[in-house]
N, CA, C and O atoms as a CHARMM CRD file, in Angstrom:
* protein
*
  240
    1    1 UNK  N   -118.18800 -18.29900 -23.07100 PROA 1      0.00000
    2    1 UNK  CA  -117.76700 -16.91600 -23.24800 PROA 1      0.00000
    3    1 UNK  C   -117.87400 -16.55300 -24.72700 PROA 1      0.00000
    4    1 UNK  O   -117.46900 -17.43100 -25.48900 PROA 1      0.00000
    5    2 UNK  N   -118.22500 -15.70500 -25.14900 PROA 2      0.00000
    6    2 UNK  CA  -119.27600 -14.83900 -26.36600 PROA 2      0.00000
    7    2 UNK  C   -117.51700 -14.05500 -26.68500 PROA 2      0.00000
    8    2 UNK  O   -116.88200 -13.50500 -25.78500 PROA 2      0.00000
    9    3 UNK  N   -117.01600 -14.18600 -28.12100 PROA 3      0.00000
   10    3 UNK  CA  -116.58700 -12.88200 -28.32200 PROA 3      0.00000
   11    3 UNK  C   -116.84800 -11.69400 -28.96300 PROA 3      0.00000
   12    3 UNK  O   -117.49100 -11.47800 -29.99100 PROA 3      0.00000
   13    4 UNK  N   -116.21400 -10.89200 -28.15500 PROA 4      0.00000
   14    4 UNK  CA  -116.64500  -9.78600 -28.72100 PROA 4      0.00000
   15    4 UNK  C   -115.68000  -8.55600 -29.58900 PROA 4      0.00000
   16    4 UNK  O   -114.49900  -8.37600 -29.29300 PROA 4      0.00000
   17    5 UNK  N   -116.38300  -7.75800 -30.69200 PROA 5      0.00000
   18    5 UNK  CA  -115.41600  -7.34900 -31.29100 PROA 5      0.00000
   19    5 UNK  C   -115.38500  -5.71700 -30.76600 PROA 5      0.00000
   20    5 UNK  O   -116.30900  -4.90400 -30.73300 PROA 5      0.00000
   21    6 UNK  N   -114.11200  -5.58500 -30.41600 PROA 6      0.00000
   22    6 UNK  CA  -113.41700  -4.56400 -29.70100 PROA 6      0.00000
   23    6 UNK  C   -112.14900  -4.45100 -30.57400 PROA 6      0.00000
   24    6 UNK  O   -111.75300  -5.30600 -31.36600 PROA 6      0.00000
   25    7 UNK  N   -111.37000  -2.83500 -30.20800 PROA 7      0.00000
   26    7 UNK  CA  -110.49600  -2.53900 -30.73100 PROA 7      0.00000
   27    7 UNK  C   -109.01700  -3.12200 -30.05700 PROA 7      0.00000
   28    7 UNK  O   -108.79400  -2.80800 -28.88700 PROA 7      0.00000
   29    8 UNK  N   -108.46300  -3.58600 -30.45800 PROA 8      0.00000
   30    8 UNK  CA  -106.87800  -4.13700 -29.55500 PROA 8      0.00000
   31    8 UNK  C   -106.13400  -3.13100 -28.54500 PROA 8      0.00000
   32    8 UNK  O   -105.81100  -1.94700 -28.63500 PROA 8      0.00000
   33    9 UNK  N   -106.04000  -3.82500 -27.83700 PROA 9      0.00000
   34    9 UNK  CA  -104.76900  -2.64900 -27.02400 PROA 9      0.00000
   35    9 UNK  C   -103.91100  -3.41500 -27.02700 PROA 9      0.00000
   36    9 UNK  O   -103.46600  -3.49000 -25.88200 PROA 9      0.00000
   37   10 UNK  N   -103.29300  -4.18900 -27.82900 PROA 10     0.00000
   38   10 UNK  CA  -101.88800  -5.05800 -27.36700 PROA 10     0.00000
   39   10 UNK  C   -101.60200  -5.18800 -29.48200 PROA 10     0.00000
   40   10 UNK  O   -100.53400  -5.69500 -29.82300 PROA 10     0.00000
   41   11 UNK  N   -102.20300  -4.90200 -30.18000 PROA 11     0.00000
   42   11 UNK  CA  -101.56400  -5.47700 -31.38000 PROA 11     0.00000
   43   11 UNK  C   -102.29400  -4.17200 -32.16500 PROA 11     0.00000
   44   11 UNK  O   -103.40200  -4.31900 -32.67900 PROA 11     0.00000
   45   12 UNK  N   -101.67200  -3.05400 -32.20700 PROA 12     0.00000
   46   12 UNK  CA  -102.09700  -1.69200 -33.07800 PROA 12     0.00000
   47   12 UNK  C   -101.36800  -1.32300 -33.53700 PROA 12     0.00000
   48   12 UNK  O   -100.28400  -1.57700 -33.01200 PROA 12     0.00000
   49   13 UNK  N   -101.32300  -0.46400 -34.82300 PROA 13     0.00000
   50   13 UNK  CA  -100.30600   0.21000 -35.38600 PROA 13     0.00000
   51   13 UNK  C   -101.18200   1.61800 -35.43900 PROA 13     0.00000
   52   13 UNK  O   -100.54400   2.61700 -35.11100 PROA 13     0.00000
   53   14 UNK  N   -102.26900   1.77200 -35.73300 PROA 14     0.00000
   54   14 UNK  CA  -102.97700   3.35700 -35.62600 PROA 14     0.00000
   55   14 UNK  C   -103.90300   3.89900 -34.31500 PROA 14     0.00000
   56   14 UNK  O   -103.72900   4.78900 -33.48400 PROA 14     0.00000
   57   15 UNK  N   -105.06900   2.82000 -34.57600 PROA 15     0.00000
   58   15 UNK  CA  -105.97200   2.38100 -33.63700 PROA 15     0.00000
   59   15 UNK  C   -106.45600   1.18300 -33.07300 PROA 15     0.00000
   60   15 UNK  O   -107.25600   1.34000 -32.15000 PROA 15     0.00000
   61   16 UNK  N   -106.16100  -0.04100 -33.41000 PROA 16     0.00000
   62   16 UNK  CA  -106.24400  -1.01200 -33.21000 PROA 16     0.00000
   63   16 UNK  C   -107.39300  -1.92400 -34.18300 PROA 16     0.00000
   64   16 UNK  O   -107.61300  -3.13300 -34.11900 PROA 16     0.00000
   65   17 UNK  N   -108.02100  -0.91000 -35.08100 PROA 17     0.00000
   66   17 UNK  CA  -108.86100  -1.61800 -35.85200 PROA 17     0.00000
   67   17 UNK  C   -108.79800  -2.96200 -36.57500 PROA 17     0.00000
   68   17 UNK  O   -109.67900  -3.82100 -36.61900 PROA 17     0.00000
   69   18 UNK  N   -107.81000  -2.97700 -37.03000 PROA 18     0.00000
   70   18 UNK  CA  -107.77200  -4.08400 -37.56400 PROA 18     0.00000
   71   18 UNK  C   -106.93000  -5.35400 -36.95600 PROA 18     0.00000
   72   18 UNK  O   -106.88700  -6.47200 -37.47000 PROA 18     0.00000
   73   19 UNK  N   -106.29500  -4.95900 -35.79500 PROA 19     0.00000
   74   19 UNK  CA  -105.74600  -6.08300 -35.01800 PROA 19     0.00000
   75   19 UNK  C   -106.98100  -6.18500 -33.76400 PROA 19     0.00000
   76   19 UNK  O   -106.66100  -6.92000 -32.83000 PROA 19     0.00000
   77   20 UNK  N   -107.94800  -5.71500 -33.69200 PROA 20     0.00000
   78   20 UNK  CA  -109.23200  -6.04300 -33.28500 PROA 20     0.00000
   79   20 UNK  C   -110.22500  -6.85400 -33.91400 PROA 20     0.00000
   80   20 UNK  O   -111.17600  -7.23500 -33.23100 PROA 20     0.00000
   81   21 UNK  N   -110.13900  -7.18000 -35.15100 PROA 21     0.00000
   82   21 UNK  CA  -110.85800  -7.74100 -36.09700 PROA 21     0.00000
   83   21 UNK  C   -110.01500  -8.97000 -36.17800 PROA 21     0.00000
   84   21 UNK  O   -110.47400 -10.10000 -36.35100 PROA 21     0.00000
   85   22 UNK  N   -108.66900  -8.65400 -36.03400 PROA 22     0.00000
   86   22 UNK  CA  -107.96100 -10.54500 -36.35500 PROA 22     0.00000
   87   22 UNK  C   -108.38600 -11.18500 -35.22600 PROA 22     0.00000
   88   22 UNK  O   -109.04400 -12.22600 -35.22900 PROA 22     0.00000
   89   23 UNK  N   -107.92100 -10.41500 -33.98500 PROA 23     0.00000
   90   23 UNK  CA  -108.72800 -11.14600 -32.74200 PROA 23     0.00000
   91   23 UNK  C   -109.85900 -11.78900 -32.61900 PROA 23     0.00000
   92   23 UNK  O   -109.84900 -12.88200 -32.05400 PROA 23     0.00000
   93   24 UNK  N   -111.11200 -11.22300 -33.14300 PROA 24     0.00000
   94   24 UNK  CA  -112.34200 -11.43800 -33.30800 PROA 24     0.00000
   95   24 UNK  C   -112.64900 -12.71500 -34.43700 PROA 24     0.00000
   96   24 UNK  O   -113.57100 -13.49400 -34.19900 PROA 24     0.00000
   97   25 UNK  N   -111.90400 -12.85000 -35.54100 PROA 25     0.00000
   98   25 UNK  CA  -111.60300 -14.05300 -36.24500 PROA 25     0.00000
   99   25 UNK  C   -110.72400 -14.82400 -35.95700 PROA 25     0.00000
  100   25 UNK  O   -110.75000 -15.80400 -36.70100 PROA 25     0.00000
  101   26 UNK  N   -110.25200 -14.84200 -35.51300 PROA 26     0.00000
  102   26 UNK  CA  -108.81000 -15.94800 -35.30500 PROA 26     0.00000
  103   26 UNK  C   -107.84300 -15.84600 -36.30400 PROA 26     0.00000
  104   26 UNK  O   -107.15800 -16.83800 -36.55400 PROA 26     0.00000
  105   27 UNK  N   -107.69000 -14.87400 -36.87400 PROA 27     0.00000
  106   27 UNK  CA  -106.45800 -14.70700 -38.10000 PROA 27     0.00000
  107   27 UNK  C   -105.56300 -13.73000 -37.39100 PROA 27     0.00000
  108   27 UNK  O   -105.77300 -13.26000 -36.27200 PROA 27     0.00000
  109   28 UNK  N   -104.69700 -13.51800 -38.05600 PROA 28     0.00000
  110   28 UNK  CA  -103.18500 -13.33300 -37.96100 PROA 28     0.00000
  111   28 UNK  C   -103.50500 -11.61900 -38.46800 PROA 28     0.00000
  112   28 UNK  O   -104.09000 -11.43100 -39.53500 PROA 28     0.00000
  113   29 UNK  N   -103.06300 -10.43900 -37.60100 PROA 29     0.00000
  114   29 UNK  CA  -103.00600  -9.47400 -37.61300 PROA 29     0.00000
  115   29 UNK  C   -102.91800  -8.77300 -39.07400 PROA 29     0.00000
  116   29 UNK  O   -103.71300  -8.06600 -39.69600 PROA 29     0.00000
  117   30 UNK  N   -101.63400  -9.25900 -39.35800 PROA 30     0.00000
  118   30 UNK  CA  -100.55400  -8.69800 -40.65400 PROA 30     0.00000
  119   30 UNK  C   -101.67000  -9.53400 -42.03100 PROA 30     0.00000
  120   30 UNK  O   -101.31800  -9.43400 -43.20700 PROA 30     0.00000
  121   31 UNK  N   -102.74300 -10.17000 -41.71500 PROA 31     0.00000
  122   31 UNK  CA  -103.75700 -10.67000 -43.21900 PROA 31     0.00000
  123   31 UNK  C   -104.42900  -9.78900 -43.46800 PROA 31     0.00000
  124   31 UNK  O   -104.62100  -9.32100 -44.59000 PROA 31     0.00000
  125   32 UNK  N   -105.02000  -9.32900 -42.16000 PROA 32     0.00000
  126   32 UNK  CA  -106.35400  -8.21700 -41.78000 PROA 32     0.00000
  127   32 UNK  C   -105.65200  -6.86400 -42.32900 PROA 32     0.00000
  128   32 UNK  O   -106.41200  -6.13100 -42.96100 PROA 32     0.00000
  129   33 UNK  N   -104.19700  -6.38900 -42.16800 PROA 33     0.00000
  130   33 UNK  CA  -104.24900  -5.35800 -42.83300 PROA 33     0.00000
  131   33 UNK  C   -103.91100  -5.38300 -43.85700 PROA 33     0.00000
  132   33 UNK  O   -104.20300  -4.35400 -44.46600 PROA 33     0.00000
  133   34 UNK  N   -103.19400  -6.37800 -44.62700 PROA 34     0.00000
  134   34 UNK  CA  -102.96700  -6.62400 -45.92300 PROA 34     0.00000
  135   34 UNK  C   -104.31700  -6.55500 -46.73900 PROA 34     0.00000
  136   34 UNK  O   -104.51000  -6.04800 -47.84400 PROA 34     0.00000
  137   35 UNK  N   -105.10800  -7.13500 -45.98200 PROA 35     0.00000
  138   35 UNK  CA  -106.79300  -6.92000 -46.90200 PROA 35     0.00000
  139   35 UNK  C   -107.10000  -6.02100 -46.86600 PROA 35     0.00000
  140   35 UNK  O   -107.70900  -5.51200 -47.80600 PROA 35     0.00000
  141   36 UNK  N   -106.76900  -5.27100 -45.54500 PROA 36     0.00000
  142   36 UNK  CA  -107.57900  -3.76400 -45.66800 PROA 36     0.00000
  143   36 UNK  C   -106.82700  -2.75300 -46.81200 PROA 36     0.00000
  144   36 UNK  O   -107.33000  -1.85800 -47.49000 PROA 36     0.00000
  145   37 UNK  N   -105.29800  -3.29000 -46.75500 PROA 37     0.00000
  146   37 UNK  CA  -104.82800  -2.18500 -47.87500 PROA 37     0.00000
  147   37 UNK  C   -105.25100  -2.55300 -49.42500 PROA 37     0.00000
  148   37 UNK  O   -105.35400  -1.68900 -50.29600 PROA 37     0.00000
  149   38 UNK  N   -105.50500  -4.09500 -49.66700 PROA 38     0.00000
  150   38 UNK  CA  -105.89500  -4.24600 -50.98100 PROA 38     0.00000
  151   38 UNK  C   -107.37600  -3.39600 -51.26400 PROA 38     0.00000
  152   38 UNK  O   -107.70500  -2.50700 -52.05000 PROA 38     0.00000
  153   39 UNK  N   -108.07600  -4.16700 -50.18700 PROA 39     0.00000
  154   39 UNK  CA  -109.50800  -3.24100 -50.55300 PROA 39     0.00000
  155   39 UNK  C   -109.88100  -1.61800 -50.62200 PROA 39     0.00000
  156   39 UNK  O   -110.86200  -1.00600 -51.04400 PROA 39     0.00000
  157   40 UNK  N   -108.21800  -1.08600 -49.80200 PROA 40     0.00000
  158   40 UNK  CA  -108.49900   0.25900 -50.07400 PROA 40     0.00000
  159   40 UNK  C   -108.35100   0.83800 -51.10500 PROA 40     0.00000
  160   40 UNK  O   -108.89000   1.92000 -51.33900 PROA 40     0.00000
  161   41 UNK  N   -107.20900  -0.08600 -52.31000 PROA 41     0.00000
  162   41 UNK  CA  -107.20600   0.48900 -53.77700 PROA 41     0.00000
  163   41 UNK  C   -108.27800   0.05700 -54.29800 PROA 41     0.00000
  164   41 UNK  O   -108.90700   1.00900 -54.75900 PROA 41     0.00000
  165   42 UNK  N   -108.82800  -0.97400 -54.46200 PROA 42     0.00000
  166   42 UNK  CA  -109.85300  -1.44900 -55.15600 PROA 42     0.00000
  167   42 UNK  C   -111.17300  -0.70600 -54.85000 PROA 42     0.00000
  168   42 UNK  O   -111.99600  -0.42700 -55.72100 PROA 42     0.00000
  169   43 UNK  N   -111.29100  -0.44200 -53.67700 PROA 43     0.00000
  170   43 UNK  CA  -112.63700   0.62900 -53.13200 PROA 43     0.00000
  171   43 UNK  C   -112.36000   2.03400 -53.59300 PROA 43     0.00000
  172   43 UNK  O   -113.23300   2.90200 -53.56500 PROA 43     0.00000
  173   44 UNK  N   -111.17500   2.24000 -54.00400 PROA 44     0.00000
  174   44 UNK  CA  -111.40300   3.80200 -54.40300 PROA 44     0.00000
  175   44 UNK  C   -110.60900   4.41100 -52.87300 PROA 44     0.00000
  176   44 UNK  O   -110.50500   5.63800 -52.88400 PROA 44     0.00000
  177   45 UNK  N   -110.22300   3.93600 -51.98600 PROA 45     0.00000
  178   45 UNK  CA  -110.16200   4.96900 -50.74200 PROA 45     0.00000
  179   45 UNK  C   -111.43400   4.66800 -49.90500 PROA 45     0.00000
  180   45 UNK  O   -111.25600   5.23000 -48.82400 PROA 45     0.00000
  181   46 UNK  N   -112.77600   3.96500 -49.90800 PROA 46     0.00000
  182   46 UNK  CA  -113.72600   3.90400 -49.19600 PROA 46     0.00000
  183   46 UNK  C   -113.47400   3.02000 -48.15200 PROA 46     0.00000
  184   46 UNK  O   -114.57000   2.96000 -47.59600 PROA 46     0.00000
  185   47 UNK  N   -112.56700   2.15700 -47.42200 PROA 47     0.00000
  186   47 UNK  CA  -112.29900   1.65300 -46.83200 PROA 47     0.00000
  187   47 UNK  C   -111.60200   2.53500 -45.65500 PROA 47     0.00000
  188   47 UNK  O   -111.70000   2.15200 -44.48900 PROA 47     0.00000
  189   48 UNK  N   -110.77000   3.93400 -46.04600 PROA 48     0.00000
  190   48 UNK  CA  -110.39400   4.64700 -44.83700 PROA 48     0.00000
  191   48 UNK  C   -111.28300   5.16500 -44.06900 PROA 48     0.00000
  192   48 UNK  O   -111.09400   5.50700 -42.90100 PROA 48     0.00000
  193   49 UNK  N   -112.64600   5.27700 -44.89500 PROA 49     0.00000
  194   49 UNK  CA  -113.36100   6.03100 -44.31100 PROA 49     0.00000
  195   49 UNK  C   -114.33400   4.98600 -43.43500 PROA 49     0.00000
  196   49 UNK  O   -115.07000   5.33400 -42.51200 PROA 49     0.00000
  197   50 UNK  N   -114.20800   3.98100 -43.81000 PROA 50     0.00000
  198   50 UNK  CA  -115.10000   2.47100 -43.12900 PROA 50     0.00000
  199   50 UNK  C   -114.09200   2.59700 -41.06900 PROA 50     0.00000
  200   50 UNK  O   -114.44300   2.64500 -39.89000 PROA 50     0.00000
  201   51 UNK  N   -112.38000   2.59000 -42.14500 PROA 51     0.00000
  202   51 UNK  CA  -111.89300   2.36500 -40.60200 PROA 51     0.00000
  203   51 UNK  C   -112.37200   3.53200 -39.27300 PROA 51     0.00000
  204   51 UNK  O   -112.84400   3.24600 -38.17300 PROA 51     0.00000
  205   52 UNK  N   -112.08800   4.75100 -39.78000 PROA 52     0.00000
  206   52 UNK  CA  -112.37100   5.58700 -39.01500 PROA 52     0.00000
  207   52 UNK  C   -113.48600   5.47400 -38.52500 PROA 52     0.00000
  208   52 UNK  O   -113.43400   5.88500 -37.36500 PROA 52     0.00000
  209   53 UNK  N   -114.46800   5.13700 -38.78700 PROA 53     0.00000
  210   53 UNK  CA  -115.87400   5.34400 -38.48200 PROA 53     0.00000
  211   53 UNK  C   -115.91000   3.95400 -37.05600 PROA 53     0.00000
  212   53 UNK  O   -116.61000   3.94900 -36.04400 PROA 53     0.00000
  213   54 UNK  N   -114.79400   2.83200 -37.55600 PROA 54     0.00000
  214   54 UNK  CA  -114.86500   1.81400 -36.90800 PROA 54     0.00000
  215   54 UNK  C   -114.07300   2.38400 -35.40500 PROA 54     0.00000
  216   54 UNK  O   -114.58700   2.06000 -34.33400 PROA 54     0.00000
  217   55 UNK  N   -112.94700   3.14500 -35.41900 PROA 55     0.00000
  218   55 UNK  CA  -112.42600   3.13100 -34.67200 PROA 55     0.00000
  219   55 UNK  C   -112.68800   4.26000 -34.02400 PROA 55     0.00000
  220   55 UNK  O   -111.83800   4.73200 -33.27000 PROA 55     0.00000
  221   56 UNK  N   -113.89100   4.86600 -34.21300 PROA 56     0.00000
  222   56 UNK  CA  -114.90600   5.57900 -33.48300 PROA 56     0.00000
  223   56 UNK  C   -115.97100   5.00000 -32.31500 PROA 56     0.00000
  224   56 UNK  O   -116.24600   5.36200 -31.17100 PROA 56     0.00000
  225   57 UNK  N   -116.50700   3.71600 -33.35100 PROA 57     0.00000
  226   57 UNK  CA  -117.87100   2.85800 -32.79100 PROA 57     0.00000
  227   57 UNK  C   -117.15900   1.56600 -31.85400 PROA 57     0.00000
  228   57 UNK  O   -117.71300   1.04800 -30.88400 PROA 57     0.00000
  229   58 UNK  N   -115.77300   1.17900 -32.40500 PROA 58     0.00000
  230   58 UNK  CA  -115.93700   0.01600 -31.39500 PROA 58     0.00000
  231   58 UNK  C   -115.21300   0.37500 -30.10300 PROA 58     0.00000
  232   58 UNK  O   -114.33200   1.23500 -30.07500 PROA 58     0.00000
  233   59 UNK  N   -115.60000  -0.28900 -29.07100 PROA 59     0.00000
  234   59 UNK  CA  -115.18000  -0.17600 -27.80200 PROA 59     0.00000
  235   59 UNK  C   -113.44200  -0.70100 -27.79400 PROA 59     0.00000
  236   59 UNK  O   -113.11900  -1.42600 -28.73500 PROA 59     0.00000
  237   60 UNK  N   -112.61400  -0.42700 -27.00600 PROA 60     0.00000
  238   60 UNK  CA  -110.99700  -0.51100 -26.65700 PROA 60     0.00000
  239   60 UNK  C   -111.26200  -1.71700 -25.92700 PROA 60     0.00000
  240   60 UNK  O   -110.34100  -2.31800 -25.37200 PROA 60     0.00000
């Protein structure tokens, strides 16, 4: 069985983006968004616009 990366329905706080991505790695929910918030200061804000786009394209 292949995994695949999909958005969470059991571990979300907005859309499931990034507790879709821990799934898909095997890490721990609360790392995935801790990274996403570091990289969103360091990107300038280009990372909100990464999620949205994600939680457009990936499947639930």
């Amino acid at each position: 069985m292949s995994a695949r990366l999909k958005r969470s329905t059991t571990d979300k706080m907005i859309s499931g983006v990034c507790g879709g991505i821990a799934e898909y790695l095997g890490w721990d929910a609360t790392v995935v968004r801790i990274l996403f918030v570091i990289l969103t200061f360091l990107l300038w804000g280009g990372t909100i616009l990464l999620y949205f786009i994600l939680a457009l394209v990936m499947p639930e």
